[in-house]
matplotlib code that plots the C-alpha trace (Angstrom):
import matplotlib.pyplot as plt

x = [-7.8, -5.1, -4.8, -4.6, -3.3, -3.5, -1.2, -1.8, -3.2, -6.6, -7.9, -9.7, -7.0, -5.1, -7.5, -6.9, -2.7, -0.4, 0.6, -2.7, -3.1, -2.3, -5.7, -7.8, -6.9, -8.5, -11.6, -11.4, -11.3, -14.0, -16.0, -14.8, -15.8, -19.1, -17.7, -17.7, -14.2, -15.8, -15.2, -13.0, -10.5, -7.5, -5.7, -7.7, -10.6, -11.8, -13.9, -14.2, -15.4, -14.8, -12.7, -11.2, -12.5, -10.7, -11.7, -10.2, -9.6, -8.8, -7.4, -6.5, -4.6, -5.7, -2.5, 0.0, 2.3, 5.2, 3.3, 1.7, 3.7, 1.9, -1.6, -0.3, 1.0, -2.8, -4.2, -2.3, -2.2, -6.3, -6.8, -4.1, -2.9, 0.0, 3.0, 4.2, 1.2, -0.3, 0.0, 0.5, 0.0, 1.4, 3.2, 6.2, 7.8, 11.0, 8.8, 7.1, 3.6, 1.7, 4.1, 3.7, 6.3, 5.4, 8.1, 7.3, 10.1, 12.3, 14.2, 12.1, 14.0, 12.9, 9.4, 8.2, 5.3, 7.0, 9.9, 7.4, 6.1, 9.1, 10.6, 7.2, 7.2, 10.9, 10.9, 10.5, 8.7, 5.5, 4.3, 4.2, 2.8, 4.3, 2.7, 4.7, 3.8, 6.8, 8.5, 8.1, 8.1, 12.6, 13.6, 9.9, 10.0, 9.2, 7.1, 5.4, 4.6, 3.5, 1.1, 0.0, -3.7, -3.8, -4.9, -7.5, -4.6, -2.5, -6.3, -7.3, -3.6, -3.9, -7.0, -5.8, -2.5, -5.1, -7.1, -4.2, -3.5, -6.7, -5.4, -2.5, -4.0, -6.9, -3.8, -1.9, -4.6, -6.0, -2.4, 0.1, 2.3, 5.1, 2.6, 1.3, 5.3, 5.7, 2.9, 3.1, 6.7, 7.6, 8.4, 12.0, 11.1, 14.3, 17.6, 17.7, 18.5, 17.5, 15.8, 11.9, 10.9, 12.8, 10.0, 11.9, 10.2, 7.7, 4.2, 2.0, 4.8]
y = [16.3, 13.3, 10.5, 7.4, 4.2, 0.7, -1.6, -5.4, -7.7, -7.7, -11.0, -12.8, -15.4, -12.8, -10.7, -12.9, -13.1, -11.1, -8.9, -7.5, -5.6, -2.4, -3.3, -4.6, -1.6, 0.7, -1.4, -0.5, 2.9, 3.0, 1.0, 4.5, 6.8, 5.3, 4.8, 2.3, 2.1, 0.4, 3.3, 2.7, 5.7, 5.0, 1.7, 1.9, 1.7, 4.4, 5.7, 9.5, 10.9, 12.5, 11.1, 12.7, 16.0, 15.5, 15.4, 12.5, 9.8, 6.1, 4.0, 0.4, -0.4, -2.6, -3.4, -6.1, -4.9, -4.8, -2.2, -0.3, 3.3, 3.3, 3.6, 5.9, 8.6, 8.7, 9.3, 12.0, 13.4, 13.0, 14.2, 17.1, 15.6, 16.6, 13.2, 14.8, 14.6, 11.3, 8.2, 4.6, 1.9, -1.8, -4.9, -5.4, -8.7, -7.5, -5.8, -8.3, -9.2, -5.8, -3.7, -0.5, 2.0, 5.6, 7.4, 10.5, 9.3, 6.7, 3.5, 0.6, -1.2, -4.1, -3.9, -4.2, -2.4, 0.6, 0.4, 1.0, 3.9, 5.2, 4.5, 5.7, 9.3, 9.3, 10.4, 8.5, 12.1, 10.6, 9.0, 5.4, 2.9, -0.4, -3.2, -5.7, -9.3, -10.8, -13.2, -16.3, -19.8, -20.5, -22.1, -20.7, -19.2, -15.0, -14.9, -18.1, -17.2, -13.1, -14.9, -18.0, -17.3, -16.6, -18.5, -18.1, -16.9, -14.8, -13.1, -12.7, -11.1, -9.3, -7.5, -6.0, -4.4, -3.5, -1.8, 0.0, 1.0, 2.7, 4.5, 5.9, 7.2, 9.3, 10.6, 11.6, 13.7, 15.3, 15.8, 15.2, 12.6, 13.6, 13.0, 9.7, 8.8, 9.6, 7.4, 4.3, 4.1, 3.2, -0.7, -1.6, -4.8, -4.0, -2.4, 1.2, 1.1, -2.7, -3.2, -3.1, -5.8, -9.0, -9.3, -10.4, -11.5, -10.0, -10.3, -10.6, -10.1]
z = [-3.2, -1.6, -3.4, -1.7, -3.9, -2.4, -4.3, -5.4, -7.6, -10.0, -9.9, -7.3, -7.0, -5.5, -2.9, 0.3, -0.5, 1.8, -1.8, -1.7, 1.6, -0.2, -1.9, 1.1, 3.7, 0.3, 0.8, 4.6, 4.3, 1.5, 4.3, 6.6, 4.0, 2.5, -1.0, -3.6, -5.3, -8.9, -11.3, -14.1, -14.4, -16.6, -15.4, -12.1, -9.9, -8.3, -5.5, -4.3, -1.2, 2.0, 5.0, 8.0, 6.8, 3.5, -0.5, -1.4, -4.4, -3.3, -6.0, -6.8, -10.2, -12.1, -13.4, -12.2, -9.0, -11.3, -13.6, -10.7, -11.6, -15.0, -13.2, -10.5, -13.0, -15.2, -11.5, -10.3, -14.1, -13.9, -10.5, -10.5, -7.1, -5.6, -5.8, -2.3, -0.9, -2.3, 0.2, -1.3, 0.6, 0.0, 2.0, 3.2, 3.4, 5.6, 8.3, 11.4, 10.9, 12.8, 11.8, 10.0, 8.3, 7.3, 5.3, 3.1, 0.6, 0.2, -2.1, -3.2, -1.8, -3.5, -3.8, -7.3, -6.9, -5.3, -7.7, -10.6, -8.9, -8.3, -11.6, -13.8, -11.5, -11.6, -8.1, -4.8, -3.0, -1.8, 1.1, 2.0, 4.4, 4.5, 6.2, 7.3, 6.3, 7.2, 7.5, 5.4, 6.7, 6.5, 3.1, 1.8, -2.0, -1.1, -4.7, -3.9, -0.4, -0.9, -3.5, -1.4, -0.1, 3.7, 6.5, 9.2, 11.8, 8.5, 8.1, 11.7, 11.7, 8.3, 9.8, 12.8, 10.2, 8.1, 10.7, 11.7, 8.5, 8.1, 11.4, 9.9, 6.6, 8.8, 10.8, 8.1, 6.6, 10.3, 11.7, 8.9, 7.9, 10.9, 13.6, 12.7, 11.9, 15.5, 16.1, 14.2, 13.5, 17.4, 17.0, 15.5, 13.5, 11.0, 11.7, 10.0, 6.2, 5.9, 2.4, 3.1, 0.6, -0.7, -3.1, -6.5, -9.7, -12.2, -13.3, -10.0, -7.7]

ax = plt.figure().add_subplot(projection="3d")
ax.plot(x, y, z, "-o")
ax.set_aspect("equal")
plt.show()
C-alpha cells in the first residue's frame, strides 16, 4: 500500500491558491485512478484504489499546512505504510513555475507544511515532490501571495505542473523514485542547497 499525501489548505477560500497544489495534483490522480478522496480517516480525507498497477491510499489533511505532520503520522499509523516509501506532494515557492523536484529525503527547508512532517515523524526519509510556484511579484508579501487565489494564466500554468506531477507519482511507483529523479529533475531553477520554500508564517501558510 503507498501513500500518497497532497499538502494544503481545507477551505474553499484556499483550493485555487498556489499553497494548495499539493491538494489539486491528489484530485488529478484520483481523476487517474477512478476514486473519490471524501472519506474521513483521522485528520484526513481519503480515497483508495489502484494506480499504475499499485494499492494505493491518497490523502489530503484536513488540517492547516502548519499542522500537516499530525495527519500524516495517524495515516501511515492507520494504513501500516512504509514513511520511506510514502510520497508527499506540496509547492514550492523557490522553484520556477513548471518546475518539479523529487528527493527521497531532505530539510524543510522552510516549508511549513514539510517542516511539520518532518518534525511530527521525526525523520525527513520520505519522498517528496515539489512544485515550483515561484517566484512572487518583487516587493510581494510570500504568505500573502502563496495564499492569493490564482489567475487564468497562474491556472493555465498551475495545470500543466500539476499534470506533470501526476507524471511523476505514476513513475515513481512503475519504475521507482531514481528513475523519475533522472526524469523530472533535469532543469536547474535553484542552485544546489538553496532553501526550497521561503514560506514563513503559521496557520494557513
Amino acid at each position: 500500500m503507498r501513500l500518497i499525501v497532497g499538502l494544503g489548505n481545507p477551505g474553499p477560500e484556499y483550493v485555487w491558491t498556489p499553497h494548495n497544489l499539493g491538494f489539486l495534483t491528489i484530485d488529478r490522480l484520483a481523476e487517474r485512478a477512478a476514486v473519490r478522496v471524501r472519506r474521513p480517516e483521522g485528520k484526513a480525507l481519503v480515497g483508495l484504489g489502484k494506480l499504475a498497477g499499485d494499492d494505493i491510499v491518497l490523502a489530503k489533511p484536513q488540517t492547516f499546512m502548519n499542522a500537516s505532520g499530525v495527519a500524516v503520522r495517524d495515516l501511515l499509523r492507520r494504513f501500516e505504510a512504509d514513511p520511506a516509501e510514502m510520497i508527499v506532494i506540496t509547492d514550492d515557492a523557490a522553484l520556477g513555475r513548471g518546475t518539479l523536484r523529487i528527493r527521497k529525503r531532505g530539510s524543510a527547508g522552510g516549508h511549513n507544511g514539510l517542516k511539520s512532517v518532518i518534525g511530527t515523524l521525526g525523520s525527513d526519509e520520505f519522498i517528496r515532490i515539489r512544485i515550483g510556484i515561484g517566484p512572487a511579484e518583487p516587493g510581494e508579501d510570500l504568505a500573502e501571495y502563496v495564499l492569493r487565489p490564482m489567475d487564468d494564466a497562474d491556472l493555465e500554468q498551475a495545470a500543466e505542473s500539476i499534470d506533470r506531477g501526476v507524471e511523476a507519482v505514476e513513475m515513481i511507483l512503475e519504475k521507482g523514485v531514481d528513475a523519475a529523479m533522472n526524469r523530472f529533475n533535469r532543469r536547474a531553477d535553484v542552485p544546489a542547497g538553496e532553501p526550497n520554500s521561503g514560506d514563513p508564517g503559521s496557520g494557513p501558510n
